[in-house]
PDB file of N, CA, C and O in Angstrom:
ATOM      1  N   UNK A   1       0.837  -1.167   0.000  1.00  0.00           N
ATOM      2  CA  UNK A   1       0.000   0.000   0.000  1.00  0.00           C
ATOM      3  C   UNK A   1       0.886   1.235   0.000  1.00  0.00           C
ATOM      4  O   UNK A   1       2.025   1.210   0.466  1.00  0.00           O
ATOM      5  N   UNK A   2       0.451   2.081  -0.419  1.00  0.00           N
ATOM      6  CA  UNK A   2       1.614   3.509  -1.267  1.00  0.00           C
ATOM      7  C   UNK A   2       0.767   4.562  -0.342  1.00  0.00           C
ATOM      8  O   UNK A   2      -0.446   4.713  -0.197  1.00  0.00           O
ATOM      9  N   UNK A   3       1.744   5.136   0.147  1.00  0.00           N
ATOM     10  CA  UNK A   3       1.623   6.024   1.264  1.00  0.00           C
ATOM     11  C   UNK A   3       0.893   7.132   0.671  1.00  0.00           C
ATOM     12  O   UNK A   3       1.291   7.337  -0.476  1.00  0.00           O
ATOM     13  N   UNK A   4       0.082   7.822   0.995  1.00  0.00           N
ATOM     14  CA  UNK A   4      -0.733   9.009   0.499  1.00  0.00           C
ATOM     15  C   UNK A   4      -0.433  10.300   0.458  1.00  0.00           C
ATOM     16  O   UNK A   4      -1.529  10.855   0.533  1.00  0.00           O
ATOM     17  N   UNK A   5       0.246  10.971   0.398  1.00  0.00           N
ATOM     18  CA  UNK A   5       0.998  12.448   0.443  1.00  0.00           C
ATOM     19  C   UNK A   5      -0.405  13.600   0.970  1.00  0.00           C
ATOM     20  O   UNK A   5      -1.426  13.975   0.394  1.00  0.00           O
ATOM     21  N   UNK A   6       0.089  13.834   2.108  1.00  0.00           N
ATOM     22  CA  UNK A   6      -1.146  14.964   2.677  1.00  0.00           C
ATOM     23  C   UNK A   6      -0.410  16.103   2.321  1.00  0.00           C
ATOM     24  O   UNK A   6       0.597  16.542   2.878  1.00  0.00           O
ATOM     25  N   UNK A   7      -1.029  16.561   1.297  1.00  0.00           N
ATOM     26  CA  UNK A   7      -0.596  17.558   0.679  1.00  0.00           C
ATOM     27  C   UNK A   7      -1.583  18.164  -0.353  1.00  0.00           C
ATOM     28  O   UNK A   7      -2.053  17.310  -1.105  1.00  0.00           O
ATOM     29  N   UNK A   8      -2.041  19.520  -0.587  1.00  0.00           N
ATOM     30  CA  UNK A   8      -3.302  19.642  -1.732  1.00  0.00           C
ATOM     31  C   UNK A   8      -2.241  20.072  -2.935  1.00  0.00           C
ATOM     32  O   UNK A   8      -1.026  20.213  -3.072  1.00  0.00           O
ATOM     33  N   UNK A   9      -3.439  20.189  -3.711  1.00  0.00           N
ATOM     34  CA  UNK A   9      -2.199  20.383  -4.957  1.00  0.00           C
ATOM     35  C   UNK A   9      -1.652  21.670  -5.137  1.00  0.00           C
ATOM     36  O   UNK A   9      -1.496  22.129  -4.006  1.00  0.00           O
ATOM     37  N   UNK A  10      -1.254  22.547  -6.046  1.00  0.00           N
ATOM     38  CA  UNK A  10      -0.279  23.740  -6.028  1.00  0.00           C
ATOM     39  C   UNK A  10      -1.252  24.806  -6.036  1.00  0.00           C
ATOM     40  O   UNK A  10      -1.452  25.595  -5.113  1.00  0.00           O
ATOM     41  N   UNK A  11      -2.133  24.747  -7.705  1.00  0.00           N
ATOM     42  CA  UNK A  11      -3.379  25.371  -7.619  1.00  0.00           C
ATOM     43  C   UNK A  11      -4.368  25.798  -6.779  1.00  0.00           C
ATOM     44  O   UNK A  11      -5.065  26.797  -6.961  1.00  0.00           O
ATOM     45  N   UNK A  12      -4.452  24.719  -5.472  1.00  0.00           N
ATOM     46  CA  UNK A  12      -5.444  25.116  -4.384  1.00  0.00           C
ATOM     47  C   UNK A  12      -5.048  25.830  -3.578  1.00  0.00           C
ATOM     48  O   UNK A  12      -5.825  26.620  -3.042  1.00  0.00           O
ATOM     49  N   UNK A  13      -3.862  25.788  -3.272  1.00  0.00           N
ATOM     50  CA  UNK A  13      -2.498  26.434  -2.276  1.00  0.00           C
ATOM     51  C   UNK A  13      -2.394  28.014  -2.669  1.00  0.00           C
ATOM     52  O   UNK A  13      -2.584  28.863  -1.798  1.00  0.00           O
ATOM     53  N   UNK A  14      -2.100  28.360  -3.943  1.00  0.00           N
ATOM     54  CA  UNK A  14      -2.177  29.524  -4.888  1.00  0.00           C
ATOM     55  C   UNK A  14      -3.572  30.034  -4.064  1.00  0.00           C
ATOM     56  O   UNK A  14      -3.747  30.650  -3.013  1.00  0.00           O
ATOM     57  N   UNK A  15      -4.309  29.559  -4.903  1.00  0.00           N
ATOM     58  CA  UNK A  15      -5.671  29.978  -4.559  1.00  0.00           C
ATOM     59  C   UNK A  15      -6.517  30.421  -2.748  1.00  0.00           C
ATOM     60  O   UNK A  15      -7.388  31.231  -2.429  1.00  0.00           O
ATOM     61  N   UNK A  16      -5.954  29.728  -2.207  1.00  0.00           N
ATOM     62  CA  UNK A  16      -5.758  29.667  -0.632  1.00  0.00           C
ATOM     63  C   UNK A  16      -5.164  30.721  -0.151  1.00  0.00           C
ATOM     64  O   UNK A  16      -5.723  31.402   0.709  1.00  0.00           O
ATOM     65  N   UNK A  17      -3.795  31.059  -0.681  1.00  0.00           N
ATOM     66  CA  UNK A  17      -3.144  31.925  -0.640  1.00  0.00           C
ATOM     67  C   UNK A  17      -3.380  33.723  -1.445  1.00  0.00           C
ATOM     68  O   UNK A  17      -2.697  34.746  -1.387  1.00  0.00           O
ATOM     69  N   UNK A  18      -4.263  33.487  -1.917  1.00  0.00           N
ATOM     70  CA  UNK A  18      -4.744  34.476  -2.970  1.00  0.00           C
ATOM     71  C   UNK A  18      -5.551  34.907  -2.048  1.00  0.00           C
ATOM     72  O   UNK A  18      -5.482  36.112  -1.803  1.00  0.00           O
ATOM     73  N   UNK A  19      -6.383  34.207  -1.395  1.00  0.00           N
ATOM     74  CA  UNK A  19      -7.603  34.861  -0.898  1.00  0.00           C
ATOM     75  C   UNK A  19      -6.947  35.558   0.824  1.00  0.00           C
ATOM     76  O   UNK A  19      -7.248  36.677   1.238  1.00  0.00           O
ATOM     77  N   UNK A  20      -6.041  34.568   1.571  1.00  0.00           N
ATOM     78  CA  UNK A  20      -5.873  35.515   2.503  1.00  0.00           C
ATOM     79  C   UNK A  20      -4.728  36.447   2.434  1.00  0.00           C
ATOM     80  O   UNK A  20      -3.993  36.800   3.356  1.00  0.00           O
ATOM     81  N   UNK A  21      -4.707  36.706   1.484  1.00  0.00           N
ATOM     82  CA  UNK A  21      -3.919  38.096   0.909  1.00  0.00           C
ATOM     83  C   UNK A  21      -4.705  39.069   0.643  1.00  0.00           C
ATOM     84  O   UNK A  21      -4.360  40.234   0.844  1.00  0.00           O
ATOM     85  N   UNK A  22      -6.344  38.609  -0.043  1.00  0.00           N
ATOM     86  CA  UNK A  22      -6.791  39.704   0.059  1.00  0.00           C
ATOM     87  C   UNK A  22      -7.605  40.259   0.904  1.00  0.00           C
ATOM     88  O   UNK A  22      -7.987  41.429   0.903  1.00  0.00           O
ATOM     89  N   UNK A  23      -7.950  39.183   1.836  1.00  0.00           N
ATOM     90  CA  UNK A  23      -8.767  39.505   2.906  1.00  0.00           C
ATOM     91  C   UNK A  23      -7.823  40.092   3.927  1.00  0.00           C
ATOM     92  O   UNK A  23      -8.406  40.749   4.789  1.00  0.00           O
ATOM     93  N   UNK A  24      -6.441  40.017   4.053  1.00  0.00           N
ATOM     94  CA  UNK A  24      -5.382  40.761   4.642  1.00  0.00           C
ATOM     95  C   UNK A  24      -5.330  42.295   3.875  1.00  0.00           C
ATOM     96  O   UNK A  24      -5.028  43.301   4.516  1.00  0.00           O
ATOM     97  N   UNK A  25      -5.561  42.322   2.869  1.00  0.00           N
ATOM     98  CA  UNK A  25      -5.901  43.541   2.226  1.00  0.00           C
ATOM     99  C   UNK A  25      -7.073  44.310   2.787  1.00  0.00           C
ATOM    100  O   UNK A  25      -6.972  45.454   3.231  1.00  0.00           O
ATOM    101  N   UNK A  26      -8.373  43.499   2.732  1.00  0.00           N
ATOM    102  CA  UNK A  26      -9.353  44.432   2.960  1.00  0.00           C
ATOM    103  C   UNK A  26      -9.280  44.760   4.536  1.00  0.00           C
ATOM    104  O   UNK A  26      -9.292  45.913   4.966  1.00  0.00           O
ATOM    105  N   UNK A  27      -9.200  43.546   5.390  1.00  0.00           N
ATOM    106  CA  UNK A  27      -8.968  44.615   6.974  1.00  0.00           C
ATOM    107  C   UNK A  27      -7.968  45.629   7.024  1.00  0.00           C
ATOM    108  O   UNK A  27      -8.010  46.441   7.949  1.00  0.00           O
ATOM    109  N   UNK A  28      -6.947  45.705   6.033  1.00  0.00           N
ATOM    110  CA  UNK A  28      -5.706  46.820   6.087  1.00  0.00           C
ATOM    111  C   UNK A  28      -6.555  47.701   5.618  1.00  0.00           C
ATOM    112  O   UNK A  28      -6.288  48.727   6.244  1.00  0.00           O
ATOM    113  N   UNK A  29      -7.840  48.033   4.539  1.00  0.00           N
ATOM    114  CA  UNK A  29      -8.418  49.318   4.125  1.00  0.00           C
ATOM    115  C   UNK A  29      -9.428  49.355   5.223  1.00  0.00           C
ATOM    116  O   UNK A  29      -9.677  50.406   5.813  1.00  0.00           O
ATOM    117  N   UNK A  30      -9.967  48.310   5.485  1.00  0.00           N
ATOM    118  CA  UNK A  30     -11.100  48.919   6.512  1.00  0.00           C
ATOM    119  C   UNK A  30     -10.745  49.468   7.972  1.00  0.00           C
ATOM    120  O   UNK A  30     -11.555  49.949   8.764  1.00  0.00           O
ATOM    121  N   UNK A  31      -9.175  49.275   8.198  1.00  0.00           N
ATOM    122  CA  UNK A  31      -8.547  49.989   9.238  1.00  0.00           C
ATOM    123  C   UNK A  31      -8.324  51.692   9.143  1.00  0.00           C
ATOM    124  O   UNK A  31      -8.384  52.583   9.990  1.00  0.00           O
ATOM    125  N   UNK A  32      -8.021  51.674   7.589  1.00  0.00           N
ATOM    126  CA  UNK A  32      -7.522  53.085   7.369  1.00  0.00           C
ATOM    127  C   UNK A  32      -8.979  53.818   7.390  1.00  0.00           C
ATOM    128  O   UNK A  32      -9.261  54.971   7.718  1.00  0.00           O
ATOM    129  N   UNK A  33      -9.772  52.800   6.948  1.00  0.00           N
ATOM    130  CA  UNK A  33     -11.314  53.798   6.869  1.00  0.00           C
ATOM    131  C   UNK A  33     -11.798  54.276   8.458  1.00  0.00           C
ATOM    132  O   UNK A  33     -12.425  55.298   8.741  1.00  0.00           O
ATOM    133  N   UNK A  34     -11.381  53.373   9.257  1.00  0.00           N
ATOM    134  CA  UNK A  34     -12.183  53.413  10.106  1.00  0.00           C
ATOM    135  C   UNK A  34     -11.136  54.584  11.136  1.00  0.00           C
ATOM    136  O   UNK A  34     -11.542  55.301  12.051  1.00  0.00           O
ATOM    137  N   UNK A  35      -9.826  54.469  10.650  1.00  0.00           N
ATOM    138  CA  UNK A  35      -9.099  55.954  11.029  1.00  0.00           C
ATOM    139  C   UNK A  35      -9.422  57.107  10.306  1.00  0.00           C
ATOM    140  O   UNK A  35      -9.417  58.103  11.030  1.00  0.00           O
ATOM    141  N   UNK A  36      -9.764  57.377   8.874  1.00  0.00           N
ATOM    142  CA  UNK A  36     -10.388  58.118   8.535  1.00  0.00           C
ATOM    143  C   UNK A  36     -11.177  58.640   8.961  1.00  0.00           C
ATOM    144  O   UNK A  36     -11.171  59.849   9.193  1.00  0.00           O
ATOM    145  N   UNK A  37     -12.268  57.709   9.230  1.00  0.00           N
ATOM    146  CA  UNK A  37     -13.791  58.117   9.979  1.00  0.00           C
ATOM    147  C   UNK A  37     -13.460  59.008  10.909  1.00  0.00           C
ATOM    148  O   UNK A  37     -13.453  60.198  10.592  1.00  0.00           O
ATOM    149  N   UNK A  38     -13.110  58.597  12.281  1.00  0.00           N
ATOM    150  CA  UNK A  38     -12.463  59.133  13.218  1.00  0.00           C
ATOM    151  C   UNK A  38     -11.912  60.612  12.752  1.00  0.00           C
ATOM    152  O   UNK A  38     -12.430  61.628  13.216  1.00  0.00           O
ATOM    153  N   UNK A  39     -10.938  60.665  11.901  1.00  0.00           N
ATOM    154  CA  UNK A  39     -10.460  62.113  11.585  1.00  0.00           C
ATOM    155  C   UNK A  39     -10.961  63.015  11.396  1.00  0.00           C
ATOM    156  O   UNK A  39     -10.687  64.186  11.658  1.00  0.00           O
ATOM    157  N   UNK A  40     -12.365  62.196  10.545  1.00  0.00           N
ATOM    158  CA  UNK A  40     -13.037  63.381   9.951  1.00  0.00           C
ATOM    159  C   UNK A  40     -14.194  63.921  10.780  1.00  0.00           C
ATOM    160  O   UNK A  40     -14.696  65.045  10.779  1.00  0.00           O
ATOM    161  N   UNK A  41     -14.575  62.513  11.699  1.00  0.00           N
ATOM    162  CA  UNK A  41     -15.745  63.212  12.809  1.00  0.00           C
ATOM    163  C   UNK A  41     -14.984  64.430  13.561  1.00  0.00           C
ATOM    164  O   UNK A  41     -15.632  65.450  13.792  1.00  0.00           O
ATOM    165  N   UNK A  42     -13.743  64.355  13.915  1.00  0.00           N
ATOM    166  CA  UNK A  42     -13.065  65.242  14.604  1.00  0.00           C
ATOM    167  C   UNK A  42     -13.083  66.714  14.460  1.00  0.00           C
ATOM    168  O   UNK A  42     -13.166  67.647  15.258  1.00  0.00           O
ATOM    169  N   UNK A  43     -12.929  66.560  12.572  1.00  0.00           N
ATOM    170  CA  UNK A  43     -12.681  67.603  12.013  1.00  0.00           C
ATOM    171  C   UNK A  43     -14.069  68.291  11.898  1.00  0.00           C
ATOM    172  O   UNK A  43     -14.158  69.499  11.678  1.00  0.00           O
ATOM    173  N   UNK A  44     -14.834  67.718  12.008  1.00  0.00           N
ATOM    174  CA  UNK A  44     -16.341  67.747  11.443  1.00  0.00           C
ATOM    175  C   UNK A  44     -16.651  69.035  12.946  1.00  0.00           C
ATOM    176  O   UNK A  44     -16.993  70.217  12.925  1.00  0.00           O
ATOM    177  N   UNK A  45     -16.294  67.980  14.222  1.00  0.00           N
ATOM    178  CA  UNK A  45     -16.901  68.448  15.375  1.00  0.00           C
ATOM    179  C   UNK A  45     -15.650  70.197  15.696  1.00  0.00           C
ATOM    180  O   UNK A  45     -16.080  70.998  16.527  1.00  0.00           O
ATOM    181  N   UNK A  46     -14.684  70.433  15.196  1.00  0.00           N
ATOM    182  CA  UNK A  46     -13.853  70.896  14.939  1.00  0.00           C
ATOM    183  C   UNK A  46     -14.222  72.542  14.425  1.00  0.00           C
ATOM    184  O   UNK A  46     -13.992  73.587  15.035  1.00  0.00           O
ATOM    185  N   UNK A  47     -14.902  72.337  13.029  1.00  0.00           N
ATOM    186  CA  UNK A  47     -15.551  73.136  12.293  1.00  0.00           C
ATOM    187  C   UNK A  47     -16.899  73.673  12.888  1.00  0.00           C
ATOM    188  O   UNK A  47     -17.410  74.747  12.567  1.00  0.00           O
ATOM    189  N   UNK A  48     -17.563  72.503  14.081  1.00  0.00           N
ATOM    190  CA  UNK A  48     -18.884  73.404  14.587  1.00  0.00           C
ATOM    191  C   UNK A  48     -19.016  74.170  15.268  1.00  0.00           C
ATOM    192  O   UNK A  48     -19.910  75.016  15.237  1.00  0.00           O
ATOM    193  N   UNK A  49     -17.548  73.986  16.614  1.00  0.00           N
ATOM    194  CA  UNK A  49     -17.411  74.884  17.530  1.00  0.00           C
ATOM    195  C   UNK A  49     -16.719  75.926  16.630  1.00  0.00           C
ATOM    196  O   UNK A  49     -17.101  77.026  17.031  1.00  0.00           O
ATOM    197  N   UNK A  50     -15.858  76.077  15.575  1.00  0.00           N
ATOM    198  CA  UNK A  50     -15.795  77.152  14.700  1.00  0.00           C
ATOM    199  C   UNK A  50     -17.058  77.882  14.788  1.00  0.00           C
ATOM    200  O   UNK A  50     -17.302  78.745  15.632  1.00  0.00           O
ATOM    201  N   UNK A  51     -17.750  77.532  13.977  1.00  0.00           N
ATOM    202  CA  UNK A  51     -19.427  77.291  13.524  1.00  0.00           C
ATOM    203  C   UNK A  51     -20.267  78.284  14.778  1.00  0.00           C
ATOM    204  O   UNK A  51     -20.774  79.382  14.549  1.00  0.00           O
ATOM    205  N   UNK A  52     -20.258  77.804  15.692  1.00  0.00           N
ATOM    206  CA  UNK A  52     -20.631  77.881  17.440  1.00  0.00           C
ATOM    207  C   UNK A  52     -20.207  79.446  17.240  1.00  0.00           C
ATOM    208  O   UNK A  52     -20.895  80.281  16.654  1.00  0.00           O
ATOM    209  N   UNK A  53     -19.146  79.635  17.746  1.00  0.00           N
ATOM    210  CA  UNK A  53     -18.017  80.904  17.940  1.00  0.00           C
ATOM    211  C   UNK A  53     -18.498  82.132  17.141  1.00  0.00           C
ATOM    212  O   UNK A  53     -18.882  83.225  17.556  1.00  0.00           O
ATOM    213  N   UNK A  54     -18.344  81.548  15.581  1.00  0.00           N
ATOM    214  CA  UNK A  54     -18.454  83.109  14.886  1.00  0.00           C
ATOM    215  C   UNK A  54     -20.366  83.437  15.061  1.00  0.00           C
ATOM    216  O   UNK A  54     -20.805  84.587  15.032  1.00  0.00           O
ATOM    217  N   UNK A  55     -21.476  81.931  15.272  1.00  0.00           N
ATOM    218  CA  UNK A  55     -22.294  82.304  15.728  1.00  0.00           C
ATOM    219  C   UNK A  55     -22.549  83.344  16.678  1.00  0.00           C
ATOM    220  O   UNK A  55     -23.399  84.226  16.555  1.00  0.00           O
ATOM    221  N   UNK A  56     -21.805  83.193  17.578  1.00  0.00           N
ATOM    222  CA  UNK A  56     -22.101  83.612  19.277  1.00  0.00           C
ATOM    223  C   UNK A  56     -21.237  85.550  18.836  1.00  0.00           C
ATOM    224  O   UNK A  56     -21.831  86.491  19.362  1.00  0.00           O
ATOM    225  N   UNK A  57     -20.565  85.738  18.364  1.00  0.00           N
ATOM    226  CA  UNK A  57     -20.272  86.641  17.919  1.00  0.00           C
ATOM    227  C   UNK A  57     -20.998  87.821  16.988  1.00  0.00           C
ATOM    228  O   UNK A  57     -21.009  89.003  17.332  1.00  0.00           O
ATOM    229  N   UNK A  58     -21.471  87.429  16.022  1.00  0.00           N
ATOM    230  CA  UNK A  58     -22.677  87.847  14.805  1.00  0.00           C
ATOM    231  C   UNK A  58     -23.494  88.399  16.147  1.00  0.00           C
ATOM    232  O   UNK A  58     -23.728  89.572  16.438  1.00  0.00           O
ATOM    233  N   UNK A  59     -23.898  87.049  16.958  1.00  0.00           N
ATOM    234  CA  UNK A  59     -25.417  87.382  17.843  1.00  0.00           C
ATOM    235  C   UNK A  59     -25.025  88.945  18.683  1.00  0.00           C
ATOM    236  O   UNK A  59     -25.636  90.011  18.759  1.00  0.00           O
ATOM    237  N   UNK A  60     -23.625  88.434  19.275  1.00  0.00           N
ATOM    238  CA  UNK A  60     -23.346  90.036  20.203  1.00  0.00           C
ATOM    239  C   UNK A  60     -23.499  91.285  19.382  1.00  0.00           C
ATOM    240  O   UNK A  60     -23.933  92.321  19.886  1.00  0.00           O
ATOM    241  N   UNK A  61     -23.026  91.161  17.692  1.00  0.00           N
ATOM    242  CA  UNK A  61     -22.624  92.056  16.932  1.00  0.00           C
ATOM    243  C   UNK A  61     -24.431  92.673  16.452  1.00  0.00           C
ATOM    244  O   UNK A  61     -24.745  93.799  16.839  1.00  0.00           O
ATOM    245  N   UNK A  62     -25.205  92.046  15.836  1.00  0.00           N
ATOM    246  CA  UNK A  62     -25.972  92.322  15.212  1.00  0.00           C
ATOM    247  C   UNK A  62     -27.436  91.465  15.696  1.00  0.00           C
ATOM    248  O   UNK A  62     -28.492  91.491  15.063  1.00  0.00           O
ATOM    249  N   UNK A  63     -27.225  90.825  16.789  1.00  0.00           N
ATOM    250  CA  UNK A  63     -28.675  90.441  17.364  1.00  0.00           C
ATOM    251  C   UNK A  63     -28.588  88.990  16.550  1.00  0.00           C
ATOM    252  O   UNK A  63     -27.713  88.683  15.740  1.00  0.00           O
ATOM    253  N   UNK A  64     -29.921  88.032  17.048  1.00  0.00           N
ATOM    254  CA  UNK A  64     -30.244  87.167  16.711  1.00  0.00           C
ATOM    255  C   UNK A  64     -30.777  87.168  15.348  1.00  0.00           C
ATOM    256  O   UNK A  64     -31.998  87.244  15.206  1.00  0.00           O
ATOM    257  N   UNK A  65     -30.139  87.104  14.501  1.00  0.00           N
ATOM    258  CA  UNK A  65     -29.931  86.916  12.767  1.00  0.00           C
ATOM    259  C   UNK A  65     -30.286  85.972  11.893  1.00  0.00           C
ATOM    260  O   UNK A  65     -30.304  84.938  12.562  1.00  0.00           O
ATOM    261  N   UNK A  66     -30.626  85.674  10.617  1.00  0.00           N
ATOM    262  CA  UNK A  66     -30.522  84.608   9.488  1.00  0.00           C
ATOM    263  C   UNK A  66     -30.074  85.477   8.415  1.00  0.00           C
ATOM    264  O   UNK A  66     -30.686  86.443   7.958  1.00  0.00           O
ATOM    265  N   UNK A  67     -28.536  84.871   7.935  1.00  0.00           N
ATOM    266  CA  UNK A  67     -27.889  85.250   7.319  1.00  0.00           C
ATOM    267  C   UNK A  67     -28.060  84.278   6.064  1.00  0.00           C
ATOM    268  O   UNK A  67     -28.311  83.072   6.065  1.00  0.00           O
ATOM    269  N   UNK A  68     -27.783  85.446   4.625  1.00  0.00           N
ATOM    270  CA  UNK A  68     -27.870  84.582   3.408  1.00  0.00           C
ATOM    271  C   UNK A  68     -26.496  84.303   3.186  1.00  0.00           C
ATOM    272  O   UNK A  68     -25.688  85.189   2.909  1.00  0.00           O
ATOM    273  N   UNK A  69     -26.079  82.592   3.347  1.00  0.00           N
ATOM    274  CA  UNK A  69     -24.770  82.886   3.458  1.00  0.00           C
ATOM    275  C   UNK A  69     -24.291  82.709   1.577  1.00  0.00           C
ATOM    276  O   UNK A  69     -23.165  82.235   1.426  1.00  0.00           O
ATOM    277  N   UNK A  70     -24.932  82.996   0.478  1.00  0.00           N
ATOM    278  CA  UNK A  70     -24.518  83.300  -0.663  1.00  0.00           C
ATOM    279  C   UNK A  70     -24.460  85.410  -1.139  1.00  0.00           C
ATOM    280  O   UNK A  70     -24.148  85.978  -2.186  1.00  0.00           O
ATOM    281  N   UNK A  71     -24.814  85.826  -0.100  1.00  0.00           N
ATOM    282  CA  UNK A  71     -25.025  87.555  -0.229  1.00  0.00           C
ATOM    283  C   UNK A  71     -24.387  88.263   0.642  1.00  0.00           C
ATOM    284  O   UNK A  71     -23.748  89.291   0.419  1.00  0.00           O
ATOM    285  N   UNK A  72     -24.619  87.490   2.095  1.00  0.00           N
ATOM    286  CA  UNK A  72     -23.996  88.157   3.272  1.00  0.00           C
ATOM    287  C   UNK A  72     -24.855  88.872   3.693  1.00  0.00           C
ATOM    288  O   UNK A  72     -24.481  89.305   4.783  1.00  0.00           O
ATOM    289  N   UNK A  73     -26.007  89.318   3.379  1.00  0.00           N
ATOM    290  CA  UNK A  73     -27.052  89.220   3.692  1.00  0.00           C
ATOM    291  C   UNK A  73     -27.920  89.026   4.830  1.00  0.00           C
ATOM    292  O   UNK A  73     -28.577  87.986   4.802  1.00  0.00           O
ATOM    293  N   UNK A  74     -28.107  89.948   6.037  1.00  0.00           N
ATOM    294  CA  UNK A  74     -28.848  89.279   7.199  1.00  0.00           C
ATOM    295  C   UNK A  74     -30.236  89.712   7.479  1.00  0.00           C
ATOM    296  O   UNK A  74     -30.499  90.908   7.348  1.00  0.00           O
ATOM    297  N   UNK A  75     -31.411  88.647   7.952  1.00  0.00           N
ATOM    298  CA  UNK A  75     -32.239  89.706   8.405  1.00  0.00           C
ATOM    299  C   UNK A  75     -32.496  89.051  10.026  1.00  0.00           C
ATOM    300  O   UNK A  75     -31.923  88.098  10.554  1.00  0.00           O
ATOM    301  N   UNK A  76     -33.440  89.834  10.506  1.00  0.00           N
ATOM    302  CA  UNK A  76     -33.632  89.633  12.267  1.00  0.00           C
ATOM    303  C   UNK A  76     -34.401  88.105  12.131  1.00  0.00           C
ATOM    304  O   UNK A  76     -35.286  87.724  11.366  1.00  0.00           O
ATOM    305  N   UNK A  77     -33.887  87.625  12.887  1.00  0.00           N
ATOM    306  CA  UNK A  77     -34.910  86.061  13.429  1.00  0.00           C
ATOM    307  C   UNK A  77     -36.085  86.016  14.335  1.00  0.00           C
ATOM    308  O   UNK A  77     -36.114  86.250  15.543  1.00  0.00           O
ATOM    309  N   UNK A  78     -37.014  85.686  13.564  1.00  0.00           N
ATOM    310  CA  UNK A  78     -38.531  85.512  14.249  1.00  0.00           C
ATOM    311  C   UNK A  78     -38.162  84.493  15.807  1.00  0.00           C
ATOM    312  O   UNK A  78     -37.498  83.456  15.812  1.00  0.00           O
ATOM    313  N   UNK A  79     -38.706  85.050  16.830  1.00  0.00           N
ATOM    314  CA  UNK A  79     -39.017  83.809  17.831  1.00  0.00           C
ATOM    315  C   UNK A  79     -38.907  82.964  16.957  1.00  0.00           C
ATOM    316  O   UNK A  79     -39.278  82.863  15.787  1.00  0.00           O
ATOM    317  N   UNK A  80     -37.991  81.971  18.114  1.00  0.00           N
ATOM    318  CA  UNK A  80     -37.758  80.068  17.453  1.00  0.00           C
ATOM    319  C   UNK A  80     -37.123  79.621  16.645  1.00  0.00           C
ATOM    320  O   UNK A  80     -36.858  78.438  16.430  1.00  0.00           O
ATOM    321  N   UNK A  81     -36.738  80.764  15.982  1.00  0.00           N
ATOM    322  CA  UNK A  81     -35.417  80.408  14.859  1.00  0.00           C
ATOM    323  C   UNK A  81     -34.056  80.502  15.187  1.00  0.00           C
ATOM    324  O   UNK A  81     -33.198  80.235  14.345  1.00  0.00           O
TER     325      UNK A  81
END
């Protein structure tokens, strides 16, 4: 009886190898995304207290306002706005 070689063939190995290369690929992008994400909520929350600030400023300067922000443009804000 002839000994059986546990071994798959080259093709399956390739192929085996193909795939956790790319699934080593995609957690390497879904890492960078998910640092991305992060950056950009940052930047996001970053820009509101900007946002916040020149609000709170306008209000001291010129009262509670709605500004056209394509004219520059302001007029007074109704209660609730």
């Amino acid at each position: 009886m002839s000994k059986k070689e546990n071994k798959i063939s080259e093709e399956e190995l390739a192929s085996l190898q193909d795939q956790e290369k790319r699934k080593g690929a995609i957690l390497h992008d879904l890492g960078l995304l998910s640092t991305q994400s992060h950056s950009l909520q940052a930047m996001f929350s970053q820009v509101m207290k900007e946002q916040d600030a020149l609000r709170a400023e306008l209000e001291d300067k010129y009262g509670k306002i709605n500004v056209n922000l394509n004219s520059g443009e302001f007029t007074e804000a109704e209660d609730g706005e």
